[in-house]
mmCIF file of the N, C-alpha and C atoms, coordinates in Angstrom:
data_MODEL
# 
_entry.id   MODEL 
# 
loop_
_atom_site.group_PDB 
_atom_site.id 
_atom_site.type_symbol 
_atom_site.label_atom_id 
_atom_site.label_alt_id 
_atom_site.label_comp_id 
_atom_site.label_asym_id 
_atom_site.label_entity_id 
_atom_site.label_seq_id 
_atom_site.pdbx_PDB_ins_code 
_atom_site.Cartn_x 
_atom_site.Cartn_y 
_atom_site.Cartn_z 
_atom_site.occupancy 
_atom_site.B_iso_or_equiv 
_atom_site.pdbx_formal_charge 
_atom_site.auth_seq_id 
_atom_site.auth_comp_id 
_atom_site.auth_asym_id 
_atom_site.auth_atom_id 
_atom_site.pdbx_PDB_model_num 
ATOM 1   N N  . UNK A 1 1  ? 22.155  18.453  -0.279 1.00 0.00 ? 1  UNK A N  1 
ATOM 2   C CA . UNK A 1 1  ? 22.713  17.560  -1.258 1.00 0.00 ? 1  UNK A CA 1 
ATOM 3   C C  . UNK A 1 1  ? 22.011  17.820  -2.592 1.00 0.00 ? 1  UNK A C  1 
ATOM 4   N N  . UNK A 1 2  ? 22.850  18.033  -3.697 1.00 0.00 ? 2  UNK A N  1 
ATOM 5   C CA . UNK A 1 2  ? 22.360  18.364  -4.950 1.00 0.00 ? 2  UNK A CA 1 
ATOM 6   C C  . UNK A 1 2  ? 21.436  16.849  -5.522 1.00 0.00 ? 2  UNK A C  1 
ATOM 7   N N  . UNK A 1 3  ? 20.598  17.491  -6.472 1.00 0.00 ? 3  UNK A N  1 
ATOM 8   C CA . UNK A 1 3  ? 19.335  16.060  -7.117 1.00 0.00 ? 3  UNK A CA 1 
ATOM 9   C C  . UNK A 1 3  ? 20.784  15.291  -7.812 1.00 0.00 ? 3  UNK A C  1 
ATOM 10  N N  . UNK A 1 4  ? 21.541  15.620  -8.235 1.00 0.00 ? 4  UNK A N  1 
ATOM 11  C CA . UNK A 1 4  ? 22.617  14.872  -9.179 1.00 0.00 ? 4  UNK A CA 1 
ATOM 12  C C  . UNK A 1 4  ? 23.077  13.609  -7.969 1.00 0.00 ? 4  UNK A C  1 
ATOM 13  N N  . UNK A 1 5  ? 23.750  14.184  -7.044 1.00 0.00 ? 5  UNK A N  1 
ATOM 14  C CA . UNK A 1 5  ? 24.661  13.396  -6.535 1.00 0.00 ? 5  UNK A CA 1 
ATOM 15  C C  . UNK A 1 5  ? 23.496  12.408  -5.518 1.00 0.00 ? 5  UNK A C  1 
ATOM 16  N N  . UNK A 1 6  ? 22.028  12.505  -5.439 1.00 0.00 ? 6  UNK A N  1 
ATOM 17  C CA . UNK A 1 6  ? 20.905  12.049  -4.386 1.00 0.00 ? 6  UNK A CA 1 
ATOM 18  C C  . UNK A 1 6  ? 20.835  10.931  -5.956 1.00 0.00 ? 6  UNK A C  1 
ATOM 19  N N  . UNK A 1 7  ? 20.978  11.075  -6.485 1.00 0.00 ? 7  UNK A N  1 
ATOM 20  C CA . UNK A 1 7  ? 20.244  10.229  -8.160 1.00 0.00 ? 7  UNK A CA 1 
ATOM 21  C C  . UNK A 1 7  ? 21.081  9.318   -8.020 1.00 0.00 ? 7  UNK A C  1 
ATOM 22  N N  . UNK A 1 8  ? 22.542  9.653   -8.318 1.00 0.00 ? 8  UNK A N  1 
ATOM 23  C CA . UNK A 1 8  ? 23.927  9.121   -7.909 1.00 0.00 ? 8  UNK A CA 1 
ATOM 24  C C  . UNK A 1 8  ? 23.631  7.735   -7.011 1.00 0.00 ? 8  UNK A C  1 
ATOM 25  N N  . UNK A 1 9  ? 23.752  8.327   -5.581 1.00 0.00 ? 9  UNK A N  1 
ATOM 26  C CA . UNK A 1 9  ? 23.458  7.738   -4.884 1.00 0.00 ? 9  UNK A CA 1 
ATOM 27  C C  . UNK A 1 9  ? 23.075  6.498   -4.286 1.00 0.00 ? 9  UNK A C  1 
ATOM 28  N N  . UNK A 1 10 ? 21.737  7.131   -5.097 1.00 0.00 ? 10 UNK A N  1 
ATOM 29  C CA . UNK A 1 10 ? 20.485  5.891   -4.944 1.00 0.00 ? 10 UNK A CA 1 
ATOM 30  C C  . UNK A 1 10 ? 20.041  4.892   -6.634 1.00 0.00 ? 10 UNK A C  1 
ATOM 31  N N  . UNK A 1 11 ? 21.095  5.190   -7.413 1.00 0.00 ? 11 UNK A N  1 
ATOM 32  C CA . UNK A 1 11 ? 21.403  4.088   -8.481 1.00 0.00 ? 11 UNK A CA 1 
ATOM 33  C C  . UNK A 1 11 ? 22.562  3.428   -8.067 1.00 0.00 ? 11 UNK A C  1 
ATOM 34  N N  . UNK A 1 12 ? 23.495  3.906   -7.456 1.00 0.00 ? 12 UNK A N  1 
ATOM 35  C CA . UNK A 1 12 ? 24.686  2.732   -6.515 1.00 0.00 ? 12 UNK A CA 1 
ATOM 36  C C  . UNK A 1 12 ? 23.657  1.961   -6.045 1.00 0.00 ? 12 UNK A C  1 
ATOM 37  N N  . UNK A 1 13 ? 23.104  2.653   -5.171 1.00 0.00 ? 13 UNK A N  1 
ATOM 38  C CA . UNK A 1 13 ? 22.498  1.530   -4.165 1.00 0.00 ? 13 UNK A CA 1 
ATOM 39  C C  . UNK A 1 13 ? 21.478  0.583   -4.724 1.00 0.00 ? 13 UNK A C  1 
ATOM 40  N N  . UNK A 1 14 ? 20.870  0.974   -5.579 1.00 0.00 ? 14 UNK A N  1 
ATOM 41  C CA . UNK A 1 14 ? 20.369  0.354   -5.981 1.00 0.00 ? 14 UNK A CA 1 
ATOM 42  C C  . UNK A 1 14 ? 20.952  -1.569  -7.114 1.00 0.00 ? 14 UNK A C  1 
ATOM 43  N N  . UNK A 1 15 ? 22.089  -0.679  -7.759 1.00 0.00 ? 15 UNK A N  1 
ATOM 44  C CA . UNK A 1 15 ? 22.524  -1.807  -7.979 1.00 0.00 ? 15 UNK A CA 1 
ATOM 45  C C  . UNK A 1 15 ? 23.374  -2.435  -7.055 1.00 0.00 ? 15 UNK A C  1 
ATOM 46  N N  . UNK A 1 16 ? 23.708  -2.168  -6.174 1.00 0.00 ? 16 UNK A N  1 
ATOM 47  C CA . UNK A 1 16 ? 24.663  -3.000  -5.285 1.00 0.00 ? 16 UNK A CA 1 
ATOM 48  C C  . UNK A 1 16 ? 23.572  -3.768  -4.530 1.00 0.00 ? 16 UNK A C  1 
ATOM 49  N N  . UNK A 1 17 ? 22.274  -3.311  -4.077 1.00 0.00 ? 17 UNK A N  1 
ATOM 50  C CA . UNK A 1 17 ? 21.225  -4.229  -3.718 1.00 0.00 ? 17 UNK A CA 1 
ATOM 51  C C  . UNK A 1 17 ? 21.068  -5.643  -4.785 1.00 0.00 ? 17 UNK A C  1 
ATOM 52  N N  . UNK A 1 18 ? 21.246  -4.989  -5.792 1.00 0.00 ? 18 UNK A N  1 
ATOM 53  C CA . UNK A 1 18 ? 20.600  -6.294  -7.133 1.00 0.00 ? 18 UNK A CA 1 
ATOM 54  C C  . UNK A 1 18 ? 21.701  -7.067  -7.085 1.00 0.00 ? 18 UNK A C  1 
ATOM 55  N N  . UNK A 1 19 ? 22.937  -6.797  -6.869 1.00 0.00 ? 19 UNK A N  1 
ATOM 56  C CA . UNK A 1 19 ? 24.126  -7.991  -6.904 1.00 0.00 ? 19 UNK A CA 1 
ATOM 57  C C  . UNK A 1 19 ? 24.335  -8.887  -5.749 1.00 0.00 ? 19 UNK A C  1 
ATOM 58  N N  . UNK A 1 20 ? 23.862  -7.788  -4.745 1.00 0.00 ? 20 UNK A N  1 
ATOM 59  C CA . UNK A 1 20 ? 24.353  -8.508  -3.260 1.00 0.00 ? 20 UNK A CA 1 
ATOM 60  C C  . UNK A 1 20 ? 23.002  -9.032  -2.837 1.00 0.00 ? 20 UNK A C  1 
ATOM 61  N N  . UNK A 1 21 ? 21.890  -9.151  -2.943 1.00 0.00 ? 21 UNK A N  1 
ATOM 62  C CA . UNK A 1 21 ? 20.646  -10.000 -2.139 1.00 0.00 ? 21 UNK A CA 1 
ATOM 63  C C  . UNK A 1 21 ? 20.886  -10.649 -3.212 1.00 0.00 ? 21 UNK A C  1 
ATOM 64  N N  . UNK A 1 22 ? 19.973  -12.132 -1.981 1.00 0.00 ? 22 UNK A N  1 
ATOM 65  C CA . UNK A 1 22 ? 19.442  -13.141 -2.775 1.00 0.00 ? 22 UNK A CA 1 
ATOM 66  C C  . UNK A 1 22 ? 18.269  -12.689 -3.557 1.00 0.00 ? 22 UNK A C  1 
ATOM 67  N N  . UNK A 1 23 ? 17.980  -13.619 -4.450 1.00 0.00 ? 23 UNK A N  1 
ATOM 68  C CA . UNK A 1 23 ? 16.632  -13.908 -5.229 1.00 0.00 ? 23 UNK A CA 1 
ATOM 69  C C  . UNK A 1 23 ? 15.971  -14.692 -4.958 1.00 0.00 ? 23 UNK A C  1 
ATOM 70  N N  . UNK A 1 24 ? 14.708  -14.294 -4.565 1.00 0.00 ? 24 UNK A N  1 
ATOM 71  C CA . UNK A 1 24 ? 13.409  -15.069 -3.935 1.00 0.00 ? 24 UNK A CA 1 
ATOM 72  C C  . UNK A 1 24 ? 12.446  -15.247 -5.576 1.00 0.00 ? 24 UNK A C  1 
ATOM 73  N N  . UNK A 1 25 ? 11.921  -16.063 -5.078 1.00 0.00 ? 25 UNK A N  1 
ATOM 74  C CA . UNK A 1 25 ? 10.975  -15.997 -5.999 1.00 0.00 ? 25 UNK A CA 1 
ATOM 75  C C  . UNK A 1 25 ? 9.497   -16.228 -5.618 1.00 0.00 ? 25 UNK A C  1 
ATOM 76  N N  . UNK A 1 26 ? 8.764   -15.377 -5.652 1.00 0.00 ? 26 UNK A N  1 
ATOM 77  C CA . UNK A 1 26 ? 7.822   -14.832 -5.333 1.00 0.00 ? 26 UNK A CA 1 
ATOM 78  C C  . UNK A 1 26 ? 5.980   -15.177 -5.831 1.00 0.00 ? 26 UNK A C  1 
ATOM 79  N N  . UNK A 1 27 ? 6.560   -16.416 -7.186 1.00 0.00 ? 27 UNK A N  1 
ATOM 80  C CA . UNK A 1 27 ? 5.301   -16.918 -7.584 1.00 0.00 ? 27 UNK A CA 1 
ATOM 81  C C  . UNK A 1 27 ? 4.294   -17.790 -7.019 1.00 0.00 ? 27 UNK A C  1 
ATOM 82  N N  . UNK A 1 28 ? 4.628   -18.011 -5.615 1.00 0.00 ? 28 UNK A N  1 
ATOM 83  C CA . UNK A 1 28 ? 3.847   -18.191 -4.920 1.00 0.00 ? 28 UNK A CA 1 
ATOM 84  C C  . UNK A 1 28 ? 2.997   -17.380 -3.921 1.00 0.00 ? 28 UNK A C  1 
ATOM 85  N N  . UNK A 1 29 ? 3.515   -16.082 -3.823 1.00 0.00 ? 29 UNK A N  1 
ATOM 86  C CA . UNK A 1 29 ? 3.389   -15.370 -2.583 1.00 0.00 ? 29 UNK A CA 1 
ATOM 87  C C  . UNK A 1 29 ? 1.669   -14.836 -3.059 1.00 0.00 ? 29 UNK A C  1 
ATOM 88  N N  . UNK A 1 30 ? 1.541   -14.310 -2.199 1.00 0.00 ? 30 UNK A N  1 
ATOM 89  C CA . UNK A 1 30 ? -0.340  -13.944 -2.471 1.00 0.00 ? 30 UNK A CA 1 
ATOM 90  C C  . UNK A 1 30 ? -0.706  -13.007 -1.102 1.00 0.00 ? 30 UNK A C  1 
ATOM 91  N N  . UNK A 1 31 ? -1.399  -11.926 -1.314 1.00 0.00 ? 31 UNK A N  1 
ATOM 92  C CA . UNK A 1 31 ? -1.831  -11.103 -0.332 1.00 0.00 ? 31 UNK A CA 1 
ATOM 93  C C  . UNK A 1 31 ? -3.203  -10.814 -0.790 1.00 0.00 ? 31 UNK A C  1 
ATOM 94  N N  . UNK A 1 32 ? -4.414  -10.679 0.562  1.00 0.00 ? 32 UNK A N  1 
ATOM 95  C CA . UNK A 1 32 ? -5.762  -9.891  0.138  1.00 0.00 ? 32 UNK A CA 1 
ATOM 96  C C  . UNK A 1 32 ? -5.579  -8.751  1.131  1.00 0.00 ? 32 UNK A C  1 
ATOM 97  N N  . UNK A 1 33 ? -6.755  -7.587  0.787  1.00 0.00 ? 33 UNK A N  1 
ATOM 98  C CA . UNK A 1 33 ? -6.653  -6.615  1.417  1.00 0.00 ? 33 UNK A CA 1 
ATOM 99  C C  . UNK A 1 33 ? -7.781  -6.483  1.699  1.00 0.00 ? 33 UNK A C  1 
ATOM 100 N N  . UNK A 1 34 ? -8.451  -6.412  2.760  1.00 0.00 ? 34 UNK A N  1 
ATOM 101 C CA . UNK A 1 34 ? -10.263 -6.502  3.451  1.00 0.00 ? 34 UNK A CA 1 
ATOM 102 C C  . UNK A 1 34 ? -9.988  -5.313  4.652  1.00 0.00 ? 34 UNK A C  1 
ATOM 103 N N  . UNK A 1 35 ? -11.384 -4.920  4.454  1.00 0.00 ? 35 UNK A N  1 
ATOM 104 C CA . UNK A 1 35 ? -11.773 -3.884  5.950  1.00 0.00 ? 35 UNK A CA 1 
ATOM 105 C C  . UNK A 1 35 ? -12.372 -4.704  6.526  1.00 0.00 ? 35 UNK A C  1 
ATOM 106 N N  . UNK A 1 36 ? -11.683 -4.069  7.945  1.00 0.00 ? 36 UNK A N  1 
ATOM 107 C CA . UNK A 1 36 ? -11.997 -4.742  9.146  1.00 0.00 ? 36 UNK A CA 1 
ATOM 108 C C  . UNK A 1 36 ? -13.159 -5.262  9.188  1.00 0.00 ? 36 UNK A C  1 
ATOM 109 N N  . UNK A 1 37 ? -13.653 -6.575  10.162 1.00 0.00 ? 37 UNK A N  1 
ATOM 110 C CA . UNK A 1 37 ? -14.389 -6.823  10.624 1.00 0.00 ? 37 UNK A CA 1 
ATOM 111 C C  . UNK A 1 37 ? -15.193 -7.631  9.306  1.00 0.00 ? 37 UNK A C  1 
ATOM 112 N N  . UNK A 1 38 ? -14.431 -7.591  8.228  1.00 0.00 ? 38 UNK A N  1 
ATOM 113 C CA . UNK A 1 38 ? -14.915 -8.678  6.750  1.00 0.00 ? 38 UNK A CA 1 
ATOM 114 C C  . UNK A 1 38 ? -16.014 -7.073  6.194  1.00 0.00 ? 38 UNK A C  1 
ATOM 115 N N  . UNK A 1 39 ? -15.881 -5.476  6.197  1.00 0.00 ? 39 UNK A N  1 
ATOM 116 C CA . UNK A 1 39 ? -17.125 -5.049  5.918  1.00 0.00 ? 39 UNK A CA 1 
ATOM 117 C C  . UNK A 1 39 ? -16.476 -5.057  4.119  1.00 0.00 ? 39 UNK A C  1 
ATOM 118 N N  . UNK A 1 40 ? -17.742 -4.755  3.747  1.00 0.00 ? 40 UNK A N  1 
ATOM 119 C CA . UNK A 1 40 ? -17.665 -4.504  1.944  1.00 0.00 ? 40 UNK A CA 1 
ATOM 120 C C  . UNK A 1 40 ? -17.017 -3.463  1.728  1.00 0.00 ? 40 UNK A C  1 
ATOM 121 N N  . UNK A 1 41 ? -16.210 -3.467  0.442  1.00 0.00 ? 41 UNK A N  1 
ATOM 122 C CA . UNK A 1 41 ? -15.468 -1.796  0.800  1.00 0.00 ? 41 UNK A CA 1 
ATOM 123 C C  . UNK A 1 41 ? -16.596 -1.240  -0.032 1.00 0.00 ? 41 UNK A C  1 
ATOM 124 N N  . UNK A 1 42 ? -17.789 -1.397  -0.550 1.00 0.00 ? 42 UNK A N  1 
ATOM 125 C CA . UNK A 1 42 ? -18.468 0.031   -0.828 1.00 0.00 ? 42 UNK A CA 1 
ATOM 126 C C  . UNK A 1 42 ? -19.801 -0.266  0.547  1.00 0.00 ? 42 UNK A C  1 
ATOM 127 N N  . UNK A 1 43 ? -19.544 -0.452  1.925  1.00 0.00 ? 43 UNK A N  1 
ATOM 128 C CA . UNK A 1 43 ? -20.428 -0.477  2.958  1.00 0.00 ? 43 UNK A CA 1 
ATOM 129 C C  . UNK A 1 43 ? -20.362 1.232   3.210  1.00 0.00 ? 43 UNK A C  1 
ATOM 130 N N  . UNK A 1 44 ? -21.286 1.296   4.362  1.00 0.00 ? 44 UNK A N  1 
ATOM 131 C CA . UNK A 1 44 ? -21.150 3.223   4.059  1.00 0.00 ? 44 UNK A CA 1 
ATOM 132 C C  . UNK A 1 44 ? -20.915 2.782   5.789  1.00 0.00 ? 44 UNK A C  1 
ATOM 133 N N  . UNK A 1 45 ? -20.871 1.613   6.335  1.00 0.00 ? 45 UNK A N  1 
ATOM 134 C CA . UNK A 1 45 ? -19.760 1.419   7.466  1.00 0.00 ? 45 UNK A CA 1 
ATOM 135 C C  . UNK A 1 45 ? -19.100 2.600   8.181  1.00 0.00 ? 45 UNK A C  1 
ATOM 136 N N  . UNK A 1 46 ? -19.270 2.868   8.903  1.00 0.00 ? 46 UNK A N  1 
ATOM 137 C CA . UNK A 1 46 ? -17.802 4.268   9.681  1.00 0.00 ? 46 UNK A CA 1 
ATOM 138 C C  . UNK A 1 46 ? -17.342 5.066   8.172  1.00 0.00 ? 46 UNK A C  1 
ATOM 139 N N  . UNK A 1 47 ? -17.558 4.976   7.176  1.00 0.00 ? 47 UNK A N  1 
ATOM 140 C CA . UNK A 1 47 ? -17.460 6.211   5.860  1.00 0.00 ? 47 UNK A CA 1 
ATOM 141 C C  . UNK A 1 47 ? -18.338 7.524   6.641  1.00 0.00 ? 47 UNK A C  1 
ATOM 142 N N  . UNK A 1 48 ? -19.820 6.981   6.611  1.00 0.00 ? 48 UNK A N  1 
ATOM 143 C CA . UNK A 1 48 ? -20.785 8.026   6.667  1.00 0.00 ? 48 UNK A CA 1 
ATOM 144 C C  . UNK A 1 48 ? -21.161 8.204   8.244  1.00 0.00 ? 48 UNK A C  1 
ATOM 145 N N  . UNK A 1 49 ? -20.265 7.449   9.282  1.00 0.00 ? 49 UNK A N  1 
ATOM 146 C CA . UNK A 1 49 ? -21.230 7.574   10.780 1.00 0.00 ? 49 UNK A CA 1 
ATOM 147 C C  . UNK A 1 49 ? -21.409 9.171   11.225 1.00 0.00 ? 49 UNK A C  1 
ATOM 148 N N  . UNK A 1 50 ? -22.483 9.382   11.616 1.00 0.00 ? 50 UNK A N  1 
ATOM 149 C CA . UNK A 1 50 ? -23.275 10.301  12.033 1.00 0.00 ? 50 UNK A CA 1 
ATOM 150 C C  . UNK A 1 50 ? -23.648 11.551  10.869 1.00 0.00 ? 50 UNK A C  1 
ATOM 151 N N  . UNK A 1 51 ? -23.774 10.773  9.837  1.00 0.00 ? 51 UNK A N  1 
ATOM 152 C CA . UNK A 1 51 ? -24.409 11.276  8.486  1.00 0.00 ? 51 UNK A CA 1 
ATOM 153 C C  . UNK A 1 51 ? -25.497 11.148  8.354  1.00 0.00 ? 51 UNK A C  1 
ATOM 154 N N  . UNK A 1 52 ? -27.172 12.127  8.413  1.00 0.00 ? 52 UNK A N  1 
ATOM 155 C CA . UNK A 1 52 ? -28.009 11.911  8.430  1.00 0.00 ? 52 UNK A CA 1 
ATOM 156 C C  . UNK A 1 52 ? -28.417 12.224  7.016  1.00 0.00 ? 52 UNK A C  1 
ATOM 157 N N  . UNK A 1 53 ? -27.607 13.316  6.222  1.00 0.00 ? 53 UNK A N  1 
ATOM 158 C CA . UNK A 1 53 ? -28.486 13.864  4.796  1.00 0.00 ? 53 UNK A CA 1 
ATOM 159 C C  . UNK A 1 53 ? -28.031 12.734  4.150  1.00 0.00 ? 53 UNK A C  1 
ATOM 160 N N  . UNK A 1 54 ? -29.296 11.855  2.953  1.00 0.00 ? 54 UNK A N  1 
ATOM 161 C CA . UNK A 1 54 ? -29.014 10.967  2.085  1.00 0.00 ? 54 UNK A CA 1 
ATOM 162 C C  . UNK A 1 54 ? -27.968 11.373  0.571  1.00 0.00 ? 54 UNK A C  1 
ATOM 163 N N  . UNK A 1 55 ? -28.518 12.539  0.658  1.00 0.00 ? 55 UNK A N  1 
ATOM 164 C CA . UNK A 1 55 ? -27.121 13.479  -0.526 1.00 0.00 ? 55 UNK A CA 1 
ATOM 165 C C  . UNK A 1 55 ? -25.883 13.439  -0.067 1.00 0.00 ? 55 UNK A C  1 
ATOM 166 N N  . UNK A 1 56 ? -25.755 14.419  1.110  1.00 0.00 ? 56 UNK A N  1 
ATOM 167 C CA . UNK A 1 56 ? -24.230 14.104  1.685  1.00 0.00 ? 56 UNK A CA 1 
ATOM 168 C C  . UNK A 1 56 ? -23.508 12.488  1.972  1.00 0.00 ? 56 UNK A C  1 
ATOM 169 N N  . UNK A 1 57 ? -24.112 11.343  2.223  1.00 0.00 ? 57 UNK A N  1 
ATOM 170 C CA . UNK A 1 57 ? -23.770 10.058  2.422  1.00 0.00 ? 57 UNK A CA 1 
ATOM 171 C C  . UNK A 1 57 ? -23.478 9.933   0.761  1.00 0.00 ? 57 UNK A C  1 
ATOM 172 N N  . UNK A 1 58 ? -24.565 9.935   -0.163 1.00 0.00 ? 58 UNK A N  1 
ATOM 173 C CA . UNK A 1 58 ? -23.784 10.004  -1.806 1.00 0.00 ? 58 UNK A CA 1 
ATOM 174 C C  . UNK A 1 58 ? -23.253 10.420  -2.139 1.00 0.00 ? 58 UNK A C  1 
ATOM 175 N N  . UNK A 1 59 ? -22.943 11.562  -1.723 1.00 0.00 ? 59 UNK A N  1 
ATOM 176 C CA . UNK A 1 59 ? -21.344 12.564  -2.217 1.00 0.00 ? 59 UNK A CA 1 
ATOM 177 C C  . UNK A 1 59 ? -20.494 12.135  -1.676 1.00 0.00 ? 59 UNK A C  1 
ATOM 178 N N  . UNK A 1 60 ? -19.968 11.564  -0.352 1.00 0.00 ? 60 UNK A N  1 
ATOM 179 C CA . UNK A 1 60 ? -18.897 10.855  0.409  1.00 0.00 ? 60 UNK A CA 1 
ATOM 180 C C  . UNK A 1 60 ? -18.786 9.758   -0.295 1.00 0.00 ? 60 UNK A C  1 
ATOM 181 N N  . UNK A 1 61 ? -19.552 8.818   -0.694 1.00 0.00 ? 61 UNK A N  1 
ATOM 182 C CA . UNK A 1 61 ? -19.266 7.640   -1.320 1.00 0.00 ? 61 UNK A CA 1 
ATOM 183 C C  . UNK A 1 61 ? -18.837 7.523   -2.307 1.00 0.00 ? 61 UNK A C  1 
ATOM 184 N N  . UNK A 1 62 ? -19.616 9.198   -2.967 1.00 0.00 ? 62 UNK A N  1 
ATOM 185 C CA . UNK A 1 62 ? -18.292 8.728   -4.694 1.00 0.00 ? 62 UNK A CA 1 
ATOM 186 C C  . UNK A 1 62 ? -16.835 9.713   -5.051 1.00 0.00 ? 62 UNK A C  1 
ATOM 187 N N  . UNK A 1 63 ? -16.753 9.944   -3.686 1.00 0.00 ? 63 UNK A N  1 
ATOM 188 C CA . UNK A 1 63 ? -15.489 10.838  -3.110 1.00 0.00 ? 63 UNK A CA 1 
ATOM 189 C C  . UNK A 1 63 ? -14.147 9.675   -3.483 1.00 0.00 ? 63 UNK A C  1 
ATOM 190 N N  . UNK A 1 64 ? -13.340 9.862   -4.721 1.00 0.00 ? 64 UNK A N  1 
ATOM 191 C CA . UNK A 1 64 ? -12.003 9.011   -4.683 1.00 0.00 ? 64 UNK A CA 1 
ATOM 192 C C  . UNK A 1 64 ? -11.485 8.930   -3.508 1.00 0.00 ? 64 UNK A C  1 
ATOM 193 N N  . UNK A 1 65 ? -10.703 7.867   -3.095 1.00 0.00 ? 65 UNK A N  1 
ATOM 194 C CA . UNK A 1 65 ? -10.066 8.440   -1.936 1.00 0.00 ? 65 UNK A CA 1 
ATOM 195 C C  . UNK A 1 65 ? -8.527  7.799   -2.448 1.00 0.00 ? 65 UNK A C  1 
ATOM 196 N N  . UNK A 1 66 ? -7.465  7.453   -1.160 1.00 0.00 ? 66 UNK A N  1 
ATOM 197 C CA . UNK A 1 66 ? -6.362  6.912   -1.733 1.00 0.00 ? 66 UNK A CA 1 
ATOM 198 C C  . UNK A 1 66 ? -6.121  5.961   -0.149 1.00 0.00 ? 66 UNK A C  1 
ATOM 199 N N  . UNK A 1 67 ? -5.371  4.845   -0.773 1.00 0.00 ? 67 UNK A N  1 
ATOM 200 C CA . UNK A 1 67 ? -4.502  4.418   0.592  1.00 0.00 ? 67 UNK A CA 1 
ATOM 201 C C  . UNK A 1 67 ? -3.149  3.654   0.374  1.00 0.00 ? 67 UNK A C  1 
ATOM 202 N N  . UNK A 1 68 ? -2.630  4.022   1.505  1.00 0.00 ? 68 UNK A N  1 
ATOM 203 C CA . UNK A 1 68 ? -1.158  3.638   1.201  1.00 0.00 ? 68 UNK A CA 1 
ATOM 204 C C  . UNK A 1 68 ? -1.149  2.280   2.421  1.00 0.00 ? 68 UNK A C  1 
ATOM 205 N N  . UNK A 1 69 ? -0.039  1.312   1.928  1.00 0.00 ? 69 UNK A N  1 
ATOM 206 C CA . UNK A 1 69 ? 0.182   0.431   2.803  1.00 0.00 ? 69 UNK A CA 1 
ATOM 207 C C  . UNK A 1 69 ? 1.662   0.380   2.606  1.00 0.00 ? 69 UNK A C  1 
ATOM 208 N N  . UNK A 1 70 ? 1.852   -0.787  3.501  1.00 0.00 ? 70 UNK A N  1 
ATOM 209 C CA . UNK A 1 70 ? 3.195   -0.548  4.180  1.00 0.00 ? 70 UNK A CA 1 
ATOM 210 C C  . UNK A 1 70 ? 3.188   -2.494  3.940  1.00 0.00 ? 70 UNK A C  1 
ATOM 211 N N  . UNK A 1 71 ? 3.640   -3.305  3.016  1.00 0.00 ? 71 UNK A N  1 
ATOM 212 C CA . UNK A 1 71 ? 4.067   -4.836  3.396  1.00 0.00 ? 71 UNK A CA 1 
ATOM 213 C C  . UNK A 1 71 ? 5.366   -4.986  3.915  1.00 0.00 ? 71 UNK A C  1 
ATOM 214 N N  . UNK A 1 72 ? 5.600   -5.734  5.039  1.00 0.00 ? 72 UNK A N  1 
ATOM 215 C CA . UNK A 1 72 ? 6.677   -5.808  6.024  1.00 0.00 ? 72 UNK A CA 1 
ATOM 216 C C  . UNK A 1 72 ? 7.069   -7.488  5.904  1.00 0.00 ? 72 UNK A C  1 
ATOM 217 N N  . UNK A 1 73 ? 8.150   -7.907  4.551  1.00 0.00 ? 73 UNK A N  1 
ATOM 218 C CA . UNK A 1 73 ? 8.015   -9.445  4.850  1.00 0.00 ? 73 UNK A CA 1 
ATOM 219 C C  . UNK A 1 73 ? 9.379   -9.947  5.361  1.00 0.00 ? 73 UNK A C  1 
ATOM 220 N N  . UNK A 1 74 ? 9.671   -10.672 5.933  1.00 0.00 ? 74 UNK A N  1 
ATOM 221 C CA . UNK A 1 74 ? 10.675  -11.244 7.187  1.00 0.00 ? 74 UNK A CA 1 
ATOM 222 C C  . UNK A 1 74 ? 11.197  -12.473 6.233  1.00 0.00 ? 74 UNK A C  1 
ATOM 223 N N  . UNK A 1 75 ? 12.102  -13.503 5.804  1.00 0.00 ? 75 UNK A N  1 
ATOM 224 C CA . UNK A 1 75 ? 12.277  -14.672 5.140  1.00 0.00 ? 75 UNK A CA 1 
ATOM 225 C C  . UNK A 1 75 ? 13.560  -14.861 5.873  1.00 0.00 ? 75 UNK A C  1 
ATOM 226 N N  . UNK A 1 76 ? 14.143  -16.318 5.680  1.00 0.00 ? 76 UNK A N  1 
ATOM 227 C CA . UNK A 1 76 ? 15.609  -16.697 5.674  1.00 0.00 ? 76 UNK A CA 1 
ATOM 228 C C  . UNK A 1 76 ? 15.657  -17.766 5.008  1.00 0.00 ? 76 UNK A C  1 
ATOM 229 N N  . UNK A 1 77 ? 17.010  -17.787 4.708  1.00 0.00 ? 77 UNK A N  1 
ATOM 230 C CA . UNK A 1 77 ? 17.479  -19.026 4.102  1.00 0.00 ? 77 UNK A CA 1 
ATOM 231 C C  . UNK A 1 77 ? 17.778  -20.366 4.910  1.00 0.00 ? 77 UNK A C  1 
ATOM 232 N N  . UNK A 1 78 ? 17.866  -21.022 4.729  1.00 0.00 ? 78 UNK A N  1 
ATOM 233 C CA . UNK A 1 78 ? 17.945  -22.637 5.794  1.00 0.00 ? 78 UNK A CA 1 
ATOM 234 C C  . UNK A 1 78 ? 18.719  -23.407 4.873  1.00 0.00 ? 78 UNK A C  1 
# 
């Protein structure tokens, strides 16, 4: 499928989403994001396990990293 007609596509859909769902409103909603077990996210926790050089544990720690999540929210109307 050509990028034209995938662009196409997914701007239909997109506005036919915006006409046809409801509107929630969301100024209440609130999420935190914590590692397990309550640890600190700069703990060296399972980062560094079985890391004995104190250099290598500081080079891992100021290693960017990235993470992706996934929010899965369920609602209905009544």
């Amino acid at each position: 499928m050509s990028k034209a007609v995938a662009d196409r596509c997914l701007a239909e859909l997109g506005d036919e989403l915006d006409v046809n769902l409801p509107i929630l409103d969301l100024s209440s909603f609130g999420a935190t994001i914590n590692r397990i077990n309550g640890v600190a996210w700069d703990s060296e926790h399972e980062v560094c396990d079985n890391v004995a050089n104190a250099d290598t544990r500081s080079k891992i720690m100021d290693t960017q990293r990235r993470m992706s999540a996934v929010v899965e929210m369920s609602y209905s109307f009544m």
